[in-house]
KOLDOTOR-239157 format. One line per 2 residues: their letters; for each residue x, y, z of C-alpha. Coordinates in steps of 0.25 Angstrom, whole numbers. Example, Ala and Ser with C-alpha at 12.3 -4.5 7.8 and 13.67 -1.06 7.14 Angstrom:
REM KOLDOTOR-239157
AS) 49,-18,31 | 55,-4,29
***
This chain:
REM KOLDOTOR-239157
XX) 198,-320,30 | 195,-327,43
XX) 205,-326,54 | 203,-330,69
XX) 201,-316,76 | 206,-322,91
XX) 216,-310,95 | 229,-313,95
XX) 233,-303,106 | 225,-299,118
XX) 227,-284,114 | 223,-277,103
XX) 235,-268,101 | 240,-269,87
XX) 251,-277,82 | 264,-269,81
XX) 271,-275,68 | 287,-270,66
XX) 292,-267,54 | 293,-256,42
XX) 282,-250,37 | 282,-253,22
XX) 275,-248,10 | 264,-258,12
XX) 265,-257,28 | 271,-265,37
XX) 282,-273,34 | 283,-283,46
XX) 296,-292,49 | 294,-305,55
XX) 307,-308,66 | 312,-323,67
XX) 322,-322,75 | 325,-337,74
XX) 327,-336,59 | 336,-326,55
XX) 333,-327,42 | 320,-323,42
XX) 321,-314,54 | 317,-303,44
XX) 308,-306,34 | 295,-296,33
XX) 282,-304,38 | 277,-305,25
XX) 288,-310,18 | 288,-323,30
XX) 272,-324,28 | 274,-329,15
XX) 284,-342,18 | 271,-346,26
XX) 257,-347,19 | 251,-346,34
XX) 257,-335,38 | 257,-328,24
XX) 242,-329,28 | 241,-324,41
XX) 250,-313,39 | 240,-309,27
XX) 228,-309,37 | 235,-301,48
XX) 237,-290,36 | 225,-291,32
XX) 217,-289,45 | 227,-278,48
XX) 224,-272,37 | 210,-272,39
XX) 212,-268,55 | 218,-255,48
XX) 206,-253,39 | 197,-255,50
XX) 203,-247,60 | 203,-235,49
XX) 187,-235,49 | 188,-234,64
XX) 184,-218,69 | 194,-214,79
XX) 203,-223,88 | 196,-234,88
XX) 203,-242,79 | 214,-242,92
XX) 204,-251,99 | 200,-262,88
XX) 207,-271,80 | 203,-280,68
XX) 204,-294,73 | 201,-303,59
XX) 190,-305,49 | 180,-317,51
XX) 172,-321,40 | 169,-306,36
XX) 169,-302,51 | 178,-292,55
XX) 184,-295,71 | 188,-283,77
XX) 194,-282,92 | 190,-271,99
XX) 198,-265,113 | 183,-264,121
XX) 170,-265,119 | 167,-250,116
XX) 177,-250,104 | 169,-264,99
XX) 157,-256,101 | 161,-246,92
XX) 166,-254,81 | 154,-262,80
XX) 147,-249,79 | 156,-248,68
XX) 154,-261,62 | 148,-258,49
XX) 154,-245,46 | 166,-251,46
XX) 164,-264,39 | 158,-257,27
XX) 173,-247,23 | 180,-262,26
XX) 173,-270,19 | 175,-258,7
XX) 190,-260,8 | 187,-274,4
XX) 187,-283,19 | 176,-293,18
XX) 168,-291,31 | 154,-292,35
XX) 155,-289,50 | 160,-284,61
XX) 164,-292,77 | 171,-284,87
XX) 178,-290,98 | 182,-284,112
XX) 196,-289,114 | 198,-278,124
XX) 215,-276,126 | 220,-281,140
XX) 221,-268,151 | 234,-261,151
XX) 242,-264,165 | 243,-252,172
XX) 256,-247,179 | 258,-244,192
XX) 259,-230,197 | 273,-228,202
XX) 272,-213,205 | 275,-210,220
XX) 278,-197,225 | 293,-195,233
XX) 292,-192,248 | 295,-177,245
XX) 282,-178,235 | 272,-183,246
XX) 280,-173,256 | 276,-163,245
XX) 261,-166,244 | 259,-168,257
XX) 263,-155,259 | 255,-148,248
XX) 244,-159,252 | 242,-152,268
XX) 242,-137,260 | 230,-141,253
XX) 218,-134,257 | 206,-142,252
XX) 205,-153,259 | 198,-163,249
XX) 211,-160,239 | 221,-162,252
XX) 216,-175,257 | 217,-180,241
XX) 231,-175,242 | 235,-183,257
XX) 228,-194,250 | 238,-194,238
XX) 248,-194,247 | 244,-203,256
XX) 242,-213,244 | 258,-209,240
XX) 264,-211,255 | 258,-225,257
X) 265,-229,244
***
């Protein structure tokens, strides 16, 4: 199956799917909150009033099943950090978080095409990708010690007898006063 492998999303978190878990998996609900009627109807059951769709939903199984498969083979946690992106003409596409985990995975490449191409997934080779994830924004630090607190430790600060450990000490509070 040949799909166009351009990430959808600049992350690589995985897609959180609502619903009940069924015998099969997942059972996923699609929400159309302009038609009431169909406001419930499991994904599947819409795919099927559209070829297109029917056909795309079948793909996004399918290379979930095969993300699932993949990952297995993977030795500890470093399925975390990939993701299986689409299938090109027998290539398999992964998307890895960095380079070290790309580097690992193409260490990797044959020993696990050869268990993937046993459960019956036509592939030759194996491309990864970097699409690293964007940096996490980092909060603020909003601790800030009370007036009686820097009273405190300017006190125990002046008691201390080394003197490289009490000038580190008048340094912190000098950095606390300021704010």
């Amino acid at each position: 199956m040949a799909m166009n492998c351009r990430p959808l999303r600049p992350t690589l978190r995985p897609l959180r799917m609502t619903g009940r878990a069924g015998r099969f998996g997942a059972k996923l609900r699609l929400s159309l909150l302009s038609d009431p009627i169909m406001s419930s109807l499991h994904l599947t059951a819409f795919s099927r009033r559209d070829k297109q769709l029917a056909d795309l939903t079948a793909a996004a199984h399918a290379i979930l099943a095969l993300d699932r498969a993949f990952k297995r083979l993977l030795p500890g946690q470093l399925g975390q950090f990939c993701q299986v992106a689409c299938v090109r003409d027998g290539e398999l596409v992964v998307y890895a978080h960095n380079s070290t985990v790309a580097a690992r995975l193409k260490l990797l490449g044959n020993s696990l095409l050869a268990p993937l191409q046993r459960q019956g997934h036509p592939l030759r080779t194996l491309r990864v990708k970097v699409l690293p994830t964007p940096p996490k924004l980092r909060k603020p630090k909003s601790f800030s010690l009370s007036e009686a607190g820097v009273s405190a430790f300017d006190d125990a600060a002046r008691q201390i007898r080394n003197p490289v450990v009490r000038e580190a000490m008048l340094a912190l509070l000098a950095h606390h006063k300021s704010r």
